[in-house]
PDB file with SEQRES, HELIX, SHEET and CRYST1 records, atoms N, CA, C and O in Angstrom:
SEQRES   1 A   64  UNK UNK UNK UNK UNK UNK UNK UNK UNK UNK UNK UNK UNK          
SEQRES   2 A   64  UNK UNK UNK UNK UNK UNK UNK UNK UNK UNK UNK UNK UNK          
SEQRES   3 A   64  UNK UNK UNK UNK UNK UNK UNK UNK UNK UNK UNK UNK UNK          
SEQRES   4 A   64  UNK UNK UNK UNK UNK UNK UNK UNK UNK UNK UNK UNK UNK          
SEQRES   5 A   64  UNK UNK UNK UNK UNK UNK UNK UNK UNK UNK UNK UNK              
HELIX    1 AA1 UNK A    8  UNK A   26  1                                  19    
HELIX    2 AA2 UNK A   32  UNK A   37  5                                   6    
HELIX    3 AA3 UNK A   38  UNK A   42  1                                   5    
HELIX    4 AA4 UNK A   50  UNK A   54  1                                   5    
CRYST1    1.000    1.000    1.000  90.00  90.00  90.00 P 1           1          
ATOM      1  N   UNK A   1     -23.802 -23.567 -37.855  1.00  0.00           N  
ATOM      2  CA  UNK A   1     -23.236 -22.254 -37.584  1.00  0.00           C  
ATOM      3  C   UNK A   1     -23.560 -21.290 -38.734  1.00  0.00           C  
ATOM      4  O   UNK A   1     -24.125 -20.214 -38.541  1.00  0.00           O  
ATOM      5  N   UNK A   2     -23.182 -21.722 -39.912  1.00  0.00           N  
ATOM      6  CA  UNK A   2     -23.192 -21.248 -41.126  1.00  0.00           C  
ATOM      7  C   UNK A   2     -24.476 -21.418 -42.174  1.00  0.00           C  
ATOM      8  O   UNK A   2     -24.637 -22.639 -42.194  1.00  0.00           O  
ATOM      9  N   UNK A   3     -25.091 -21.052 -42.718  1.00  0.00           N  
ATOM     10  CA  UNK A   3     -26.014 -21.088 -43.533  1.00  0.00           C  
ATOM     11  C   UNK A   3     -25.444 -21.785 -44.940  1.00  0.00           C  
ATOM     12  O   UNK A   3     -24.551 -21.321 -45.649  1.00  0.00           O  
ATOM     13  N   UNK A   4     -26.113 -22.891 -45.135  1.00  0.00           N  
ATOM     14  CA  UNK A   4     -25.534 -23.649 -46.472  1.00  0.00           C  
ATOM     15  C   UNK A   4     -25.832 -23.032 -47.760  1.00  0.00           C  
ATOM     16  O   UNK A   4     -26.951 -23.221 -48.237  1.00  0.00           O  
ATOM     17  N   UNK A   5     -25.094 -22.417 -48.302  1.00  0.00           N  
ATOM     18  CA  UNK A   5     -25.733 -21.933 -49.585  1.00  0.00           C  
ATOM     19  C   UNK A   5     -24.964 -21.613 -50.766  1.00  0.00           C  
ATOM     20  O   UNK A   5     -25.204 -20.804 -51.662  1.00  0.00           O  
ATOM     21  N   UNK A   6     -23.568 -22.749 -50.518  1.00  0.00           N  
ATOM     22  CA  UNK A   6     -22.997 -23.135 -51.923  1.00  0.00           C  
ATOM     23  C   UNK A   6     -22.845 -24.550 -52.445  1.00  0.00           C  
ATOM     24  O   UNK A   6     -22.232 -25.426 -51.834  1.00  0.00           O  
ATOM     25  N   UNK A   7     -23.386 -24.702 -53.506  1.00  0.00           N  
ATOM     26  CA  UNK A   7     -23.693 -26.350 -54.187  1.00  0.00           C  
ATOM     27  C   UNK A   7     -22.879 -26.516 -55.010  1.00  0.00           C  
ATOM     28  O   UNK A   7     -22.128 -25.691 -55.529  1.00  0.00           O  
ATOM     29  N   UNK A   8     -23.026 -28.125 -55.263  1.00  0.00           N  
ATOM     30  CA  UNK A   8     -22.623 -28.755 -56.551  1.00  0.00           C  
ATOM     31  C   UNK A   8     -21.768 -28.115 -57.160  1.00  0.00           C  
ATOM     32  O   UNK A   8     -20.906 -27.588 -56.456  1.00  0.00           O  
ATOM     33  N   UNK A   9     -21.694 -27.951 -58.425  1.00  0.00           N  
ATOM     34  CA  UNK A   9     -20.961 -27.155 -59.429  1.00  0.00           C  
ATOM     35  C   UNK A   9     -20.100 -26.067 -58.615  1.00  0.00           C  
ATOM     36  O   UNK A   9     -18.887 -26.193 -58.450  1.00  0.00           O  
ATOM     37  N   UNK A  10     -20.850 -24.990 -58.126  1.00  0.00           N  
ATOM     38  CA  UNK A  10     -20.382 -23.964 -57.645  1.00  0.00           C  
ATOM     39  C   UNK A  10     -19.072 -24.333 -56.851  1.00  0.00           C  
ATOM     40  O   UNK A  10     -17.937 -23.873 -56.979  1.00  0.00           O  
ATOM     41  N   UNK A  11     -19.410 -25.004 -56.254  1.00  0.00           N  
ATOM     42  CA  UNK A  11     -18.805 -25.704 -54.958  1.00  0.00           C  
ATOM     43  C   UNK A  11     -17.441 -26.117 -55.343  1.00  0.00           C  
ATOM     44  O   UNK A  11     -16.499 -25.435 -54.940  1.00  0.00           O  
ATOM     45  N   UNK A  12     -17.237 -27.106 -56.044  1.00  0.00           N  
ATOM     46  CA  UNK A  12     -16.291 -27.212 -57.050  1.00  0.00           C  
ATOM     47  C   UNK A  12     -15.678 -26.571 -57.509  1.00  0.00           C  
ATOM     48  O   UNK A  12     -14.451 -26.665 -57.529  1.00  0.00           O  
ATOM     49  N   UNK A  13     -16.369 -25.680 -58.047  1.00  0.00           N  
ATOM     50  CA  UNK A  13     -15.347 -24.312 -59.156  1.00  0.00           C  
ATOM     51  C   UNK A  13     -14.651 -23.543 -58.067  1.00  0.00           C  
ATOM     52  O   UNK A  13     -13.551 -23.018 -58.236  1.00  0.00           O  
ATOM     53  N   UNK A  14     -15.326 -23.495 -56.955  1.00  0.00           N  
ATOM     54  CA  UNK A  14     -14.637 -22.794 -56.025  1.00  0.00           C  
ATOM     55  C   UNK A  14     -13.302 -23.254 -55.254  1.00  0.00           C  
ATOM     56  O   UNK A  14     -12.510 -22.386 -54.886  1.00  0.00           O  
ATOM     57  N   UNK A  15     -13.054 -24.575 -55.014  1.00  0.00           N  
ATOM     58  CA  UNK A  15     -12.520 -25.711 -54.727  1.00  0.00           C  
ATOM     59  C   UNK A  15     -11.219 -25.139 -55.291  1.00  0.00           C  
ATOM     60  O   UNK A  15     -10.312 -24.489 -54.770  1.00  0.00           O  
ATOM     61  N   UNK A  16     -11.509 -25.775 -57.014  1.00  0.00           N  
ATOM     62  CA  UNK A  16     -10.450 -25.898 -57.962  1.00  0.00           C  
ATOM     63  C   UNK A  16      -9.755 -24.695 -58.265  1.00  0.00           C  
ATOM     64  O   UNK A  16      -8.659 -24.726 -58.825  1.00  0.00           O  
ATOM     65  N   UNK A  17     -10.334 -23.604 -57.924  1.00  0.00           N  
ATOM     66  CA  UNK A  17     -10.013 -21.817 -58.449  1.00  0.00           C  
ATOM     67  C   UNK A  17      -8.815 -21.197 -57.411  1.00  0.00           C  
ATOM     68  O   UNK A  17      -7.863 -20.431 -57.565  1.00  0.00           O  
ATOM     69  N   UNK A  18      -9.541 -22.148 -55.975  1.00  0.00           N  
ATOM     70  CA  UNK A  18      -8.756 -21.766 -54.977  1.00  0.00           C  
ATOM     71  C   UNK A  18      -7.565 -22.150 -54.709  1.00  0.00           C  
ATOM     72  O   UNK A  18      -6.662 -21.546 -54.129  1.00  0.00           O  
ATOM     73  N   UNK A  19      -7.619 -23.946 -55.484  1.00  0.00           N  
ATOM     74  CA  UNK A  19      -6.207 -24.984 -55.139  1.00  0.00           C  
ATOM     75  C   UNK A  19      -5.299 -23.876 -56.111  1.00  0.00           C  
ATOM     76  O   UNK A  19      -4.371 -23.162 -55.730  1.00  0.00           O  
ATOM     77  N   UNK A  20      -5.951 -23.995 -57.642  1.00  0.00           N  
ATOM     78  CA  UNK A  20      -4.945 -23.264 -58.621  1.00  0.00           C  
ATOM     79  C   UNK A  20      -3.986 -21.974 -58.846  1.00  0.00           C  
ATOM     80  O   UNK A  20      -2.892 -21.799 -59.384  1.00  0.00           O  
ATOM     81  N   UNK A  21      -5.216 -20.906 -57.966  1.00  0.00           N  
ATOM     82  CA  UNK A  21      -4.667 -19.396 -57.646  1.00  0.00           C  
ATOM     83  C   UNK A  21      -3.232 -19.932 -56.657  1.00  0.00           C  
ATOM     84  O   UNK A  21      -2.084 -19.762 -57.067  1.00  0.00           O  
ATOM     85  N   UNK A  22      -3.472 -20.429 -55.646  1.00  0.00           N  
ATOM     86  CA  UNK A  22      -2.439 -21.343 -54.191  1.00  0.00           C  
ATOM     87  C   UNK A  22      -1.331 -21.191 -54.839  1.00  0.00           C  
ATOM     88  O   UNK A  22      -0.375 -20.416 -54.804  1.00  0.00           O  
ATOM     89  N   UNK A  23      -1.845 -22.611 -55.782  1.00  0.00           N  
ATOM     90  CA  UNK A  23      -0.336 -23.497 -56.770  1.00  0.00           C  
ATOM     91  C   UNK A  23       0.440 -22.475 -57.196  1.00  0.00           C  
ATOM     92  O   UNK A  23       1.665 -22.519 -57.089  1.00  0.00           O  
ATOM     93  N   UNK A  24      -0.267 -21.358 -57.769  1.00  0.00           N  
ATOM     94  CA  UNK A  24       0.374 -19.960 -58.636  1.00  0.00           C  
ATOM     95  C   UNK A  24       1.187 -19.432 -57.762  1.00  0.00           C  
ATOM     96  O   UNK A  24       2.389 -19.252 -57.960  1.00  0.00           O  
ATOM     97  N   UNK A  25       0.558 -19.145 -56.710  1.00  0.00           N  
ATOM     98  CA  UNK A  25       0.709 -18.116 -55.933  1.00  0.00           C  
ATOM     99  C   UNK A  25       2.246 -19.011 -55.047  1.00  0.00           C  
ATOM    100  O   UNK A  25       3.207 -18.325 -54.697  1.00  0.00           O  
ATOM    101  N   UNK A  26       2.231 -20.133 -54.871  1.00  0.00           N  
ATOM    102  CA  UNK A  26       3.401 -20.721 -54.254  1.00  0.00           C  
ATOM    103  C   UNK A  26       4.849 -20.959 -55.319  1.00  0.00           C  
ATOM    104  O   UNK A  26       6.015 -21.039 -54.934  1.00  0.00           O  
ATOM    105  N   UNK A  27       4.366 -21.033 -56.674  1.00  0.00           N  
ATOM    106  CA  UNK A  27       5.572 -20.913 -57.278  1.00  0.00           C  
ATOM    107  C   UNK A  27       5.779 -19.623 -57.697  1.00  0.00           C  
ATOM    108  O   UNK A  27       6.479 -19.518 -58.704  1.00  0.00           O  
ATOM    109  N   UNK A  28       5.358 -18.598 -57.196  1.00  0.00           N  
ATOM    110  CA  UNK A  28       5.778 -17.189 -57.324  1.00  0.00           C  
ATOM    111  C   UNK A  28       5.005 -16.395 -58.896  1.00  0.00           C  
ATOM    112  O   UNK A  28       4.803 -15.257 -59.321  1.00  0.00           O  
ATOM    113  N   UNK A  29       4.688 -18.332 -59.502  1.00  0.00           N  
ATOM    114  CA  UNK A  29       4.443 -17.356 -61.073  1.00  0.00           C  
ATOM    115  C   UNK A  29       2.975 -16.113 -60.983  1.00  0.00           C  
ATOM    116  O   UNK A  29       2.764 -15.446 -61.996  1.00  0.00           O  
ATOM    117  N   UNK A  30       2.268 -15.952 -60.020  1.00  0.00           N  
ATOM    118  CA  UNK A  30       1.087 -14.917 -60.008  1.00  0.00           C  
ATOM    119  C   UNK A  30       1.732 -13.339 -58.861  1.00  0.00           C  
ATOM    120  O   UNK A  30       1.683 -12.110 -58.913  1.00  0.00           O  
ATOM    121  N   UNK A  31       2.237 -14.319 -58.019  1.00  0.00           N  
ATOM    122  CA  UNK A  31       2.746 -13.147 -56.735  1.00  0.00           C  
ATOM    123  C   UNK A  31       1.862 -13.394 -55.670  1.00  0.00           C  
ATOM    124  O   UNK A  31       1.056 -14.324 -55.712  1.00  0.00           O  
ATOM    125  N   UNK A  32       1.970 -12.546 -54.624  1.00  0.00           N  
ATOM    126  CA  UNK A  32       1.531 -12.969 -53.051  1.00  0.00           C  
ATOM    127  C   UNK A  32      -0.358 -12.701 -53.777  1.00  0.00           C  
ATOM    128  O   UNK A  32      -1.304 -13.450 -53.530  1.00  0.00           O  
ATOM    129  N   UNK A  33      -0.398 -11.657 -54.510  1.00  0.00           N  
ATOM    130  CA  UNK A  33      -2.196 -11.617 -54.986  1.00  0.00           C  
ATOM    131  C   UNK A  33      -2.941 -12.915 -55.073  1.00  0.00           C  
ATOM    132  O   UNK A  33      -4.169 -12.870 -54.994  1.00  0.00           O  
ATOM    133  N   UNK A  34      -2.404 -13.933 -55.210  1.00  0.00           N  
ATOM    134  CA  UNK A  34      -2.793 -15.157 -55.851  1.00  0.00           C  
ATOM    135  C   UNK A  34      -3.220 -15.995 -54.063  1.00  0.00           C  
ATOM    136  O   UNK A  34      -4.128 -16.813 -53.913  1.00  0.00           O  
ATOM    137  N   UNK A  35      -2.448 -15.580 -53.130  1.00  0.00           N  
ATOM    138  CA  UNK A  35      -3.419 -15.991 -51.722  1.00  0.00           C  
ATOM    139  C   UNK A  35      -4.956 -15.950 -51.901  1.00  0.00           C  
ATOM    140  O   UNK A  35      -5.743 -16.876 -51.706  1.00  0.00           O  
ATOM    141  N   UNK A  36      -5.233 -14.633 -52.332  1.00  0.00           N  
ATOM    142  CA  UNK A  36      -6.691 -14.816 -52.581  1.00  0.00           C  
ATOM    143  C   UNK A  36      -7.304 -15.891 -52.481  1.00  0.00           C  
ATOM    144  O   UNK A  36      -8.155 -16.043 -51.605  1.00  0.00           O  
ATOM    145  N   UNK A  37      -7.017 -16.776 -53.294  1.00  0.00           N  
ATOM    146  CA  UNK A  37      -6.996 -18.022 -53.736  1.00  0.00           C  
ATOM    147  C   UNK A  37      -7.591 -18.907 -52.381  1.00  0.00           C  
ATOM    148  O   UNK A  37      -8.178 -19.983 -52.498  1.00  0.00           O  
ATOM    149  N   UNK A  38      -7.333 -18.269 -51.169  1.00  0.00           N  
ATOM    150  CA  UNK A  38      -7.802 -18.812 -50.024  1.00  0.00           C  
ATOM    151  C   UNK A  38      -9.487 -18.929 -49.649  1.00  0.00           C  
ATOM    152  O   UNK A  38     -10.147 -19.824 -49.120  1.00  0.00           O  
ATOM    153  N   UNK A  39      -9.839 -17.580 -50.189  1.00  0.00           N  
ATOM    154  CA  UNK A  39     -11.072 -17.257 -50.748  1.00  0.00           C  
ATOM    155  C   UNK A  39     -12.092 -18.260 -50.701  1.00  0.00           C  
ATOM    156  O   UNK A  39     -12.681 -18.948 -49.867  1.00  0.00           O  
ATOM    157  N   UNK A  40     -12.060 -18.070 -51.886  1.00  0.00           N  
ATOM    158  CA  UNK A  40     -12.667 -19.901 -52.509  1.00  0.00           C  
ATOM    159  C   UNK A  40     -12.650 -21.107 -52.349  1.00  0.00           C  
ATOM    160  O   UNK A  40     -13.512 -21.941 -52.627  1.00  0.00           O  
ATOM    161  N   UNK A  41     -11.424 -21.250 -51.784  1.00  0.00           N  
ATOM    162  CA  UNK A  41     -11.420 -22.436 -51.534  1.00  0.00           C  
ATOM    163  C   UNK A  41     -11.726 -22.943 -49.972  1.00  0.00           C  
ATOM    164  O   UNK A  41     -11.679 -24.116 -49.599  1.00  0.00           O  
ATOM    165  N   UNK A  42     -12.090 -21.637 -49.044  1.00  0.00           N  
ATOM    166  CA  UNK A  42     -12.621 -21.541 -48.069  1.00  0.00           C  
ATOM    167  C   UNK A  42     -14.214 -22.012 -48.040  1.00  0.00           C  
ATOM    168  O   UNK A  42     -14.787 -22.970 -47.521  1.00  0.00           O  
ATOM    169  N   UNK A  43     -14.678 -20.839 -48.875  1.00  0.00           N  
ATOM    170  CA  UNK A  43     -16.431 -20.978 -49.228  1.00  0.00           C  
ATOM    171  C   UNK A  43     -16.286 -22.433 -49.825  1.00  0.00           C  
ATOM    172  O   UNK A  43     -17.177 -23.247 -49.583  1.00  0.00           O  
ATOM    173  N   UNK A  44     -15.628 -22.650 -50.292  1.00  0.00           N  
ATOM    174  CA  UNK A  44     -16.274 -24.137 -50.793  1.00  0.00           C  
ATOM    175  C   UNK A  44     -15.789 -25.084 -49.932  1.00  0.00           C  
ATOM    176  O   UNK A  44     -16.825 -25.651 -49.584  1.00  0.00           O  
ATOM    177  N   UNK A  45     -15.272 -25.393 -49.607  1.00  0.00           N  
ATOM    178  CA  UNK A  45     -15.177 -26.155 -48.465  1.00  0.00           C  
ATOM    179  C   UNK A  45     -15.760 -26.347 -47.087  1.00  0.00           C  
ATOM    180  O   UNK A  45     -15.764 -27.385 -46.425  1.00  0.00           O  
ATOM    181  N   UNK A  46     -16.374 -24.873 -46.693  1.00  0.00           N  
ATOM    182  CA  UNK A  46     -17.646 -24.655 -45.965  1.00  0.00           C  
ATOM    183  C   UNK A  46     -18.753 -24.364 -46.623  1.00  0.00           C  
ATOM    184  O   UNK A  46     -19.711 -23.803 -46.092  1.00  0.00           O  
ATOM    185  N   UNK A  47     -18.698 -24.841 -48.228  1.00  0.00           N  
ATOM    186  CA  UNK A  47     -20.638 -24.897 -48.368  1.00  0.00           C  
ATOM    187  C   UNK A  47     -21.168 -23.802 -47.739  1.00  0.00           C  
ATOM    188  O   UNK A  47     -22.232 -23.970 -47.143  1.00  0.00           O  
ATOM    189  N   UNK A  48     -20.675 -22.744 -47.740  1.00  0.00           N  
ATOM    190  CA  UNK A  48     -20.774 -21.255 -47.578  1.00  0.00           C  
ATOM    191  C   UNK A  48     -20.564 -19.819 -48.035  1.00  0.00           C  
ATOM    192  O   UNK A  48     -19.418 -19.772 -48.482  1.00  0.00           O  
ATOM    193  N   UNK A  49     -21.046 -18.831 -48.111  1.00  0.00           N  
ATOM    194  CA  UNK A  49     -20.374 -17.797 -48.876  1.00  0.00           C  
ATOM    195  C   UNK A  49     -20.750 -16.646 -48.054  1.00  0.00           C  
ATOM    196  O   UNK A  49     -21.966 -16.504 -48.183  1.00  0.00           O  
ATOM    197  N   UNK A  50     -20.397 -15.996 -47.478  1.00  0.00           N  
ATOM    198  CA  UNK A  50     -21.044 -14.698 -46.962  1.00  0.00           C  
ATOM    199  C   UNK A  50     -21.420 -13.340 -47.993  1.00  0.00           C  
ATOM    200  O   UNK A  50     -22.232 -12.435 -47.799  1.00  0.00           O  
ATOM    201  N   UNK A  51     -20.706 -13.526 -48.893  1.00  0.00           N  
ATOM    202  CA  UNK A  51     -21.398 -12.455 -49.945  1.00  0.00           C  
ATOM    203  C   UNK A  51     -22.730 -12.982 -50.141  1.00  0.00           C  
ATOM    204  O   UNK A  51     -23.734 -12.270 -50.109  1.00  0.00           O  
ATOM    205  N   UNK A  52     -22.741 -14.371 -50.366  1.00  0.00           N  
ATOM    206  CA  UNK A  52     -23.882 -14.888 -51.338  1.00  0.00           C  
ATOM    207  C   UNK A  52     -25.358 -14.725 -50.198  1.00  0.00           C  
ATOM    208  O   UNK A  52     -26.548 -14.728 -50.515  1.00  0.00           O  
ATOM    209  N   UNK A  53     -24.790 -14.602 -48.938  1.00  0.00           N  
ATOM    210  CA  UNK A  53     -25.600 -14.153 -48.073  1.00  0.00           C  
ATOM    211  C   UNK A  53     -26.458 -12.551 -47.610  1.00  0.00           C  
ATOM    212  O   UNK A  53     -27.529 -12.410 -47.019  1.00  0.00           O  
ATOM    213  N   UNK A  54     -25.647 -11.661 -48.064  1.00  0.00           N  
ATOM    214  CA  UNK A  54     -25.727 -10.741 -48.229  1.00  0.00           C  
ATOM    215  C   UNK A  54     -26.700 -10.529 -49.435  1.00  0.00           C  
ATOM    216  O   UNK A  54     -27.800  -9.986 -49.331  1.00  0.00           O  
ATOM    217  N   UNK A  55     -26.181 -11.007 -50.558  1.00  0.00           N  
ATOM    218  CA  UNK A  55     -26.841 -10.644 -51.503  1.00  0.00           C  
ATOM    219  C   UNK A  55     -28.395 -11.852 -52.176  1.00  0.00           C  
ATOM    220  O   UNK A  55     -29.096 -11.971 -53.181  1.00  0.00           O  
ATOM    221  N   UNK A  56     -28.213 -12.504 -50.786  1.00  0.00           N  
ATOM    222  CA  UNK A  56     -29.356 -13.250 -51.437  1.00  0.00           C  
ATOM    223  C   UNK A  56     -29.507 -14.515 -52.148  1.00  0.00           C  
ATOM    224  O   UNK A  56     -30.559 -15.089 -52.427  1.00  0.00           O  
ATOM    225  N   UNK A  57     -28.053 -14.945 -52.457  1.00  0.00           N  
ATOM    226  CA  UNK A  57     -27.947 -15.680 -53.401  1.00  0.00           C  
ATOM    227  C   UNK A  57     -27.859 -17.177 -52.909  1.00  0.00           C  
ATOM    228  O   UNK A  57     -27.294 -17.300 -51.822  1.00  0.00           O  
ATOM    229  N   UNK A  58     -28.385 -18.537 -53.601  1.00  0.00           N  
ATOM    230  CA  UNK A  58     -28.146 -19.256 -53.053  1.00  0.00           C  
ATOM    231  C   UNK A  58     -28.311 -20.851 -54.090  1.00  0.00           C  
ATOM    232  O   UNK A  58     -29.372 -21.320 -54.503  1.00  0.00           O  
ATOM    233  N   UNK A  59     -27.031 -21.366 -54.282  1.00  0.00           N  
ATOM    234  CA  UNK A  59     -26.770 -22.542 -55.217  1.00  0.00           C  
ATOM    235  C   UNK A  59     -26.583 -23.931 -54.732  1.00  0.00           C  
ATOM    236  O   UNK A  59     -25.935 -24.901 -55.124  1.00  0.00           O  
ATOM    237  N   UNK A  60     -27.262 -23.720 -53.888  1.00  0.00           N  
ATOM    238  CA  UNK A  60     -27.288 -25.413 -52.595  1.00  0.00           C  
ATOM    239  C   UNK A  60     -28.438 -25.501 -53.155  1.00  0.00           C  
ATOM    240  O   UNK A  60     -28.997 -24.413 -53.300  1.00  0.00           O  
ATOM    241  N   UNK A  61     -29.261 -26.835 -53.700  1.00  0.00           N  
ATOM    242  CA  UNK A  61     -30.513 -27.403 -53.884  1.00  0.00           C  
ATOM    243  C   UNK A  61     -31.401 -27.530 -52.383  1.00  0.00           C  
ATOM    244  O   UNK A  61     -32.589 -27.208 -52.372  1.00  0.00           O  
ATOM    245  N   UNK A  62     -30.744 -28.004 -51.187  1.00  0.00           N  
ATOM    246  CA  UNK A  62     -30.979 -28.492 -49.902  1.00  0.00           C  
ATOM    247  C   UNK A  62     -31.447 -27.254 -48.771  1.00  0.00           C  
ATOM    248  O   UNK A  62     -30.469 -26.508 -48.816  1.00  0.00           O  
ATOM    249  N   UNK A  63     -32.028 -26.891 -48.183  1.00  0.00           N  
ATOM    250  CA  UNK A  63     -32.878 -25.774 -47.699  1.00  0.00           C  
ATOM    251  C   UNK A  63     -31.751 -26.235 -46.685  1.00  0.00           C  
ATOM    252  O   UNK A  63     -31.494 -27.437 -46.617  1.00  0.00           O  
ATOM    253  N   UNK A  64     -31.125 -25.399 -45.957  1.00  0.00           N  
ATOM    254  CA  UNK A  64     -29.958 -25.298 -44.820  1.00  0.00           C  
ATOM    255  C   UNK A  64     -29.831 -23.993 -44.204  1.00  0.00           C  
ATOM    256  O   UNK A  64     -28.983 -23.802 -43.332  1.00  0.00           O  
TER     257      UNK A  64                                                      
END                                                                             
């Protein structure tokens, strides 16, 4: 469906950025801003990014 074009590392950071903003964002200590957090942890979990599509960008090793 989606064009693969977030890897490894990336992939991860995105993962972990997204669980953490959540965690924040559920004990109130960031505020409702910290949903964001859905973000990332979306794209990385679909090995996807639609900005990164837009702009070209692409951190998957694997041609997808």
């Amino acid at each position: 469906m989606f064009k693969t074009n977030v890897g490894g590392v990336d992939r991860i950071a995105r993962i972990v950025a997204g669980l953490v903003l959540l965690a924040l964002a559920v004990t109130g200590t960031v505020g409702a801003w910290g949903y964001v957090g859905l973000v990332p942890l979306a794209t990385g979990l679909l090995s996807t990014c639609p900005l990164y599509s837009v702009l070209g960008f692409n951190t998957c090793p694997l041609k997808g």
